[in-house]
C-alpha positions in Angstrom: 39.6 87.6 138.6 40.0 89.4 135.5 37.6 88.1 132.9 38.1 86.2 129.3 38.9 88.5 126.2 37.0 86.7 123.9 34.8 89.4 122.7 37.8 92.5 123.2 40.4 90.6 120.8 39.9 89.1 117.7 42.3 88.4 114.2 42.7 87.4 110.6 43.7 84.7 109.9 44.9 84.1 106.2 44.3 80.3 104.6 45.9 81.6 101.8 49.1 82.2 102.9 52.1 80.0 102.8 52.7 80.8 106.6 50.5 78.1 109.0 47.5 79.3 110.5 49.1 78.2 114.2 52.2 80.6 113.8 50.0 83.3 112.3 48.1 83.0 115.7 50.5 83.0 117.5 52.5 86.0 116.1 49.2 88.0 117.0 49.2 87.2 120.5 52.5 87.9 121.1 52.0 91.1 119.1 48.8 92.2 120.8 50.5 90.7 124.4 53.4 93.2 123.6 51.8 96.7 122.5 49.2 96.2 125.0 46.0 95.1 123.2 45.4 92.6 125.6 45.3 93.8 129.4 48.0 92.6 131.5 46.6 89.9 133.7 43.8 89.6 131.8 42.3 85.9 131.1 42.6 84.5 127.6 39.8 83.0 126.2 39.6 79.0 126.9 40.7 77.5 123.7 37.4 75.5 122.7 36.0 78.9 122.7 38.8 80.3 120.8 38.9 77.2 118.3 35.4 77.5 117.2 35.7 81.6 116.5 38.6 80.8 114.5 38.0 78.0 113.2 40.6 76.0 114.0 41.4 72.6 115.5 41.2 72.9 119.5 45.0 70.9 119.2 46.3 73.6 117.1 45.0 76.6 119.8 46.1 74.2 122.6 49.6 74.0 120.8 49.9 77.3 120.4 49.2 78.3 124.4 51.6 75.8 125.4 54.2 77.5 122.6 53.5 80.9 124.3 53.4 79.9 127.9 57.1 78.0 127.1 58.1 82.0 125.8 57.3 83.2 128.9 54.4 85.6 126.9 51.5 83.9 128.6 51.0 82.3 132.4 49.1 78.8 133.0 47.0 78.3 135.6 46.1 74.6 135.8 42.1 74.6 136.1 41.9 78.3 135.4 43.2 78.9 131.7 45.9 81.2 130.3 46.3 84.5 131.7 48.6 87.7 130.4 51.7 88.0 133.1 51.0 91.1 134.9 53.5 94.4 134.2 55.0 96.0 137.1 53.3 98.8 138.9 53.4 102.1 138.3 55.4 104.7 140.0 53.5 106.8 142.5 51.9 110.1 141.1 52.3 108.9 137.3 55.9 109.9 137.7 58.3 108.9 135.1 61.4 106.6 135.6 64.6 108.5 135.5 66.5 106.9 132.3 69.7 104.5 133.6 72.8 105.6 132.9 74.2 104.0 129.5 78.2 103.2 130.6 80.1 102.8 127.1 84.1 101.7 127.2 86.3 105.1 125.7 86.7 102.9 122.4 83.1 102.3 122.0 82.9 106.5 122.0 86.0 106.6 119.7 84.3 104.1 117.4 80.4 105.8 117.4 83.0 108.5 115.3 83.8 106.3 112.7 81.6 106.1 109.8 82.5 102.7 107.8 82.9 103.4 103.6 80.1 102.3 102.3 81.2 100.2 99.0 78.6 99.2 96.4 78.7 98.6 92.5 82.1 99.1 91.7 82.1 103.0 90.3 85.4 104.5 88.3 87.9 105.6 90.0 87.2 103.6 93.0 90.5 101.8 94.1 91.1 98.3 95.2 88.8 96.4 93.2 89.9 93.1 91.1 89.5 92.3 88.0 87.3 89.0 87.9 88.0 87.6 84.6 86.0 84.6 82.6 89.3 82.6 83.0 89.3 82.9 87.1 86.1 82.3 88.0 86.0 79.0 85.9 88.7 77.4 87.4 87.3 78.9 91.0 83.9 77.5 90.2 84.9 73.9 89.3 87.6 74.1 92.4 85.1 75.1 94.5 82.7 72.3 93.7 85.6 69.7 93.6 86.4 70.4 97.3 82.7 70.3 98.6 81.9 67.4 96.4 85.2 65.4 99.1 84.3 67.2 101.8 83.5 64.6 104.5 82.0 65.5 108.1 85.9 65.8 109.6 85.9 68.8 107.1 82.9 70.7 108.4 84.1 71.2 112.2 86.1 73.9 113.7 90.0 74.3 112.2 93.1 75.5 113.0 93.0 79.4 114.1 96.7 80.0 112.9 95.2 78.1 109.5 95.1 75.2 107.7 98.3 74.1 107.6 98.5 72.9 103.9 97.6 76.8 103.1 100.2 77.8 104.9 102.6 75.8 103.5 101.7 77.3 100.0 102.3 80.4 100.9 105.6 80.2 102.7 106.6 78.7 99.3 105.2 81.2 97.2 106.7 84.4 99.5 109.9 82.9 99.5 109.9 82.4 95.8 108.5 85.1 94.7 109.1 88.2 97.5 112.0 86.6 99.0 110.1 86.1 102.5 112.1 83.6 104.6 109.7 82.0 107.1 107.9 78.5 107.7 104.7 77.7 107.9 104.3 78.1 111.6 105.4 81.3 111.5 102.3 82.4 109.5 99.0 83.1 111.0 95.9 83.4 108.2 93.7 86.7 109.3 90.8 88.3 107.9 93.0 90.5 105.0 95.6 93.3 105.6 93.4 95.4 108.0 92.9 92.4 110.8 96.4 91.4 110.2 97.4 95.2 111.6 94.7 95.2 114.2 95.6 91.7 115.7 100.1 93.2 115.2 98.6 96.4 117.4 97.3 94.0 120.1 99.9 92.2 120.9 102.8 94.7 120.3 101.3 98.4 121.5 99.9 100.1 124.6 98.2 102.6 124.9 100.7 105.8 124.6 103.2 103.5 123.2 104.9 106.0 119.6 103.8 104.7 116.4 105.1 106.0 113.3 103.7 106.5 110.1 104.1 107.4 107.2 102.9 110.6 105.5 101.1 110.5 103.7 99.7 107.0 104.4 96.8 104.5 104.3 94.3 105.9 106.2 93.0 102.5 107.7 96.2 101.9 109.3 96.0 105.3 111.0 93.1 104.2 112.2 93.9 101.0 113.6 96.7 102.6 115.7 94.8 105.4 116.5 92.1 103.1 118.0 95.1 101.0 120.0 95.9 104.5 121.4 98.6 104.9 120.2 100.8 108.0 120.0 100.6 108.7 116.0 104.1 110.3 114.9 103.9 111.2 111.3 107.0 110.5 109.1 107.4 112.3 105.8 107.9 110.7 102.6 110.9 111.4 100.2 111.8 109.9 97.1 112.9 106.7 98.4 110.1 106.4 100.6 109.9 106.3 104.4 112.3 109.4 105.6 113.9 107.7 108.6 116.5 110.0 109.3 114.2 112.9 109.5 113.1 111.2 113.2 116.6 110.0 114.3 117.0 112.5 117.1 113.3 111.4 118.6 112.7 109.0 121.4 112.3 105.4 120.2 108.8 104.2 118.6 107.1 101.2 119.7 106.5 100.1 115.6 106.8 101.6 112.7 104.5 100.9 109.7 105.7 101.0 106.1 104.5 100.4 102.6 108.2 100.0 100.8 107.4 97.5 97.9 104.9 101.0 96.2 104.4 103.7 98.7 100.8 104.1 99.8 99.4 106.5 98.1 102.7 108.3 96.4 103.8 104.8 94.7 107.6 105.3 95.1 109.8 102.0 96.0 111.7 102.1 99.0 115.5 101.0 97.6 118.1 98.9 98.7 120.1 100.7 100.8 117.3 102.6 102.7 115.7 99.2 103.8 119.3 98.2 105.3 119.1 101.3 106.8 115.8 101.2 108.2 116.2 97.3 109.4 119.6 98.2 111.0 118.3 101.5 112.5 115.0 99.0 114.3 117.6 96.7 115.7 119.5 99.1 117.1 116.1 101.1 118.7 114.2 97.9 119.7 111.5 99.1 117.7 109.2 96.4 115.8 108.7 97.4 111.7 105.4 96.3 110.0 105.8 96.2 106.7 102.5 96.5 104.4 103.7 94.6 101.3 101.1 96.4 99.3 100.6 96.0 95.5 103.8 94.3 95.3 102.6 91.3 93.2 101.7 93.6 90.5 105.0 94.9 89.9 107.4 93.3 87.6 109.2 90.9 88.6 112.6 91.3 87.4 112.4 94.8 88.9 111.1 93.5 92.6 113.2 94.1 95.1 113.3 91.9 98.4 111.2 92.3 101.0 112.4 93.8 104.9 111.5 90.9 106.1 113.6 88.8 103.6 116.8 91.2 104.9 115.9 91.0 108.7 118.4 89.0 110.6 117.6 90.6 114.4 113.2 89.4 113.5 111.9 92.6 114.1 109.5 93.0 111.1 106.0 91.7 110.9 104.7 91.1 106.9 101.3 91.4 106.3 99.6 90.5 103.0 96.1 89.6 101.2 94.3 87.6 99.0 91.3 90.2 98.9 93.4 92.6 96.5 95.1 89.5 94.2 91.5 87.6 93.9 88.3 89.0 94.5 87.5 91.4 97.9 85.2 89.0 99.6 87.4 86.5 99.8 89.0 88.2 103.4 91.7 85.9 103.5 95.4 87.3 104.4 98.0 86.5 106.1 100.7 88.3 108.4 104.6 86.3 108.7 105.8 86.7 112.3 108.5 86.4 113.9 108.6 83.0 116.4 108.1 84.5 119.7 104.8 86.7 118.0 103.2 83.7 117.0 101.7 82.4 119.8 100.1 85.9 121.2 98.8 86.4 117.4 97.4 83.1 117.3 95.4 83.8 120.5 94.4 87.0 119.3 92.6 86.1 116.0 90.9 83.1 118.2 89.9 85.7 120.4 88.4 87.4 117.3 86.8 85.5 115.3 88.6 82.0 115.7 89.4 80.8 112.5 89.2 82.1 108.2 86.6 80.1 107.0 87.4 76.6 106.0 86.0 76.5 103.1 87.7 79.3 101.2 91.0 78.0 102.3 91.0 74.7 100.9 89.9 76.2 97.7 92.5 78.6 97.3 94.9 76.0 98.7 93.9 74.1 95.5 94.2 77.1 93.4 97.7 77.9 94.8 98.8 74.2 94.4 97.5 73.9 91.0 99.6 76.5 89.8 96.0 78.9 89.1 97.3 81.8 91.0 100.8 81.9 89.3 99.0 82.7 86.1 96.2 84.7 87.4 98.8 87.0 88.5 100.6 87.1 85.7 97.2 87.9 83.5 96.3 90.4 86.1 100.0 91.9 85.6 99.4 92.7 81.9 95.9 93.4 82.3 96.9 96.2 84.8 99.7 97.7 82.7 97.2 97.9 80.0 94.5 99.4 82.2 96.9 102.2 83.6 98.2 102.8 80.4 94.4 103.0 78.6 94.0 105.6 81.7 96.9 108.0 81.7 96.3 108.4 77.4 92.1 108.7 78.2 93.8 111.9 80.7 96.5 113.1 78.5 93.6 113.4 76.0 90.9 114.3 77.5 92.1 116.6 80.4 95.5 117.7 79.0 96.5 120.7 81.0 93.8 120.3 83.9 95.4 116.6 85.5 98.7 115.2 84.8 99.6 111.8 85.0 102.5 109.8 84.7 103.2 106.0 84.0 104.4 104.4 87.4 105.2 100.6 88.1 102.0 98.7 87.2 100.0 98.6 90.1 95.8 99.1 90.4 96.0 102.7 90.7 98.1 106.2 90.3 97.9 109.8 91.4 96.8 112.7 89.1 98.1 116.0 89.9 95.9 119.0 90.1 97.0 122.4 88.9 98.6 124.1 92.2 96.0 126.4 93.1 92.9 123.8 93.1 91.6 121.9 96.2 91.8 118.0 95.2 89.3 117.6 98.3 87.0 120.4 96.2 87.5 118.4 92.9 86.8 115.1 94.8 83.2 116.1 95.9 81.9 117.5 92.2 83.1 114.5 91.0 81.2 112.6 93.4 78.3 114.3 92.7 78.5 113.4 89.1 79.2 109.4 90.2 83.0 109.3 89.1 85.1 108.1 92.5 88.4 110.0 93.1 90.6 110.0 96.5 91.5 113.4 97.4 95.5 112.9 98.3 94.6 115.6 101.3 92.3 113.3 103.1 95.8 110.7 103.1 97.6 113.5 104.5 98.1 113.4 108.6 100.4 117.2 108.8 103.3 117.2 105.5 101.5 119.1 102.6 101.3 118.3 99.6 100.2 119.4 95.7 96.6 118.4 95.0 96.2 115.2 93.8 93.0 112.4 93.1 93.9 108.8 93.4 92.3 107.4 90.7 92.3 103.5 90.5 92.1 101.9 87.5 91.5 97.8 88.0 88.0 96.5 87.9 86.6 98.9 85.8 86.6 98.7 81.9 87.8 100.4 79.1 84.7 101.9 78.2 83.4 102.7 81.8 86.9 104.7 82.3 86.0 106.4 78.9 82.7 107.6 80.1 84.1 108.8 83.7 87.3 110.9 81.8 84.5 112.3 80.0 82.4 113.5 82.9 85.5 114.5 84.8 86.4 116.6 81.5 82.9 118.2 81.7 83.7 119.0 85.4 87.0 120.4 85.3 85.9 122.6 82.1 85.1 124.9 85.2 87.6 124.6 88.5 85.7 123.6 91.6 85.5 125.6 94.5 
């Protein structure tokens, strides 16, 4: 029998410190058990012996040997003591074990590829950031304490995971007043933002080889997505009115197609009238589902909106996906996607699937922000705010980088493209700018195969005046000599 390692192990114990002196012990056993500094099989020391070297209560060592024998970290032996549980025996000759094989699925090795943005302090010209004004986060505060302060233990549970239906309600109302969305409330499902909303669409409506087309340029995330559902990626070009559906006429078929037509993503052209009829008429005819990315539409003006494909849709074949995150604040992650009847059901399982449920929480509050007529006229403050913002921009350009970038007002949104002389690389002027902190979006890196002139996509909400100020002036400095 291995004997007691009273005198081979001993440890500090700190009065001092705010942790008790038990789980200080017994983090160094399990510590010393672990890398080895106590011999497998070997016999603790009894814990009167150990109690009067440390110090310590004989209760508290006792408690502490029961904690670790409970862990599985220690054995005991009724009317022998505590004993280290002995490690498996070594292979014959010293040899080494031959490392297991380490099976991944073909989208974990797809995924170990992608590299997640990392996003910290907002830096100009990073795009999709709020504004969070004095005004909104006063009447989010005291909302936000009014609904935990009538929060009762009903409230706390698990919820709905199409979403509270109160939530839902408001937003049917809002869409349909203000996009010209015709829907119910069972025919939303809340997500996670714009990105789930399309991640949960591919599951339940694409197959791997199934033809998705895109448009091009487009949002990169949503090539992603569909790239990851394995699809096959057909790349649509962009003309003036947008999505160029009669460039693909004589092809098979797609499975979906995903558009941005309220303000192109990134070009910022609306799609008009006629070429949503076309494009709703042409889906109907194909079979083919359309998911339409209602993107930056609230921060056009109103009286210049048109309706949205799913407002015009008579055979349901379009799928409308919008967010909170973009309107609010980013962390919020609430969005929502309007499906047609028979995609509700699979959708619903799908986000359960996922995550079950938006938090709770954050839905009542913006249910009471929505009802109390908050988000009306934070919208309409973020409107003018943004108009101001991108004008403040394009005259900070004009004045600073005349000749080198050229800008032009568009329909207010929260950001625009600047145009590069011809013969620069926007990918080239994208990394020296980096590397002076000022954030720009190479329009190359939206690109999938249809070129086009160099261009940064510079966003202009959530940052001020006089951060803009300082990053035109760096960006002047820059430009002063064309990056290679």
């Amino acid at each position: 029998m291995p004997a007691a390692v009273t005198s081979l192990w001993t440890t500090h114990l700190d009065r001092a410190s705010a942790v008790p002196v038990a789980r200080q012990l017994a983090v160094a056993l399990r510590r010393a058990i672990a890398e080895g500094g106590i011999d497998a099989g070997a016999r603790l020391p009894s814990t009167r012996v150990l109690s009067t070297e440390l110090g310590l209560a004989r209760s508290t060592v006792v408690g502490v040997f029961e904690q670790l024998a409970a862990e599985g970290f220690v054995l005991s032996r009724p009317g022998s003591g505590y004993y280290v549980p002995a490690r498996p025996a070594p292979l014959r000759n010293g040899e080494a074990p031959s490392p297991a094989p380490r099976p991944v699925s073909r989208e974990a090795r797809r995924l170990a590829g992608f590299v997640p943005p990392h996003r910290g302090d907002p830096r100009p010209f990073e795009s999709g950031n709020a504004e969070i004004d004095g005004r909104f986060m006063t009447d989010w505060k005291r909302l936000a304490a009014r609904v935990l302060s009538h929060r009762t233990r009903s409230h706390w549970g698990y919820g709905d995971p199409q979403g509270d239906h109160d939530l839902r309600t408001a937003i049917a109302s809002y869409l349909g007043a203000a996009r010209g969305v015709r829907c119910r409330p069972e025919q939303i499902v809340l997500t996670g933002g714009t990105q789930q909303g399309l991640s949960l669409a591919c599951r339940v409506l694409v197959d791997p080889g199934d033809t998705a087309w895109v448009e091009d340029p487009c949002y990169r995330s949503a090539y992603e997505i569909l790239a990851m559902a394995q699809a096959r990626i057909v790349p649509v070009p962009i003309d003036d009115d947008g999505l160029a559906i009669g460039r693909c006429r004589e092809q098979a078929p797609p499975r979906l197609v995903y558009t941005t037509p309220a303000r192109q993503y990134p070009l910022g052209m609306a799609m008009p009238f006629a070429r949503r009829v076309e494009l709703l008429e042409w889906a109907e005819r194909a079979g083919a589902w359309i998911i339409e990315d209602d993107y930056e539409s609230e921060f056009q003006h109103p009286a210049r909106m048109l309706p949205s494909l799913q407002g015009l849709d008579r055979a349901g074949r379009v799928v409308y996906l919008g967010t909170f995150s973009k309107l609010l604040f980013p962390s919020l992650r609430l969005g929502y996607a309007v499906l047609p009847e028979d995609l509700v059901g699979p959708v619903t399982a799908a986000r359960y699937l996922t995550d079950r449920q938006s938090t709770g929480l954050m839905q009542t509050i913006l249910t009471d922000f929505m009802l109390g007529g908050h988000f009306a006229r934070h919208l309409k403050r973020m409107r003018a705010l943004y108009a101001e913002r991108q004008q403040f921009l394009i005259a900070a350009i004009r004045r600073r980088l005349g000749g080198l970038l050229e800008a032009h007002p568009t329909e207010s949104g929260m950001y625009l493209i600047a145009w590069l002389p011809a013969d620069w690389s926007d990918a080239a002027a994208a990394r020296a700018l980096g590397e002076a902190g000022v954030v720009a979006v190479p329009l190359s890196s939206l690109v999938i195969e249809t070129p086009r002139p160099p261009g940064l996509m510079l966003g202009y909400t959530g940052h001020s005046e006089a951060a803009m100020t300082r990053a035109t002036d760096r960006m002047a400095e820059i430009f002063s000599r064309k990056p290679v």
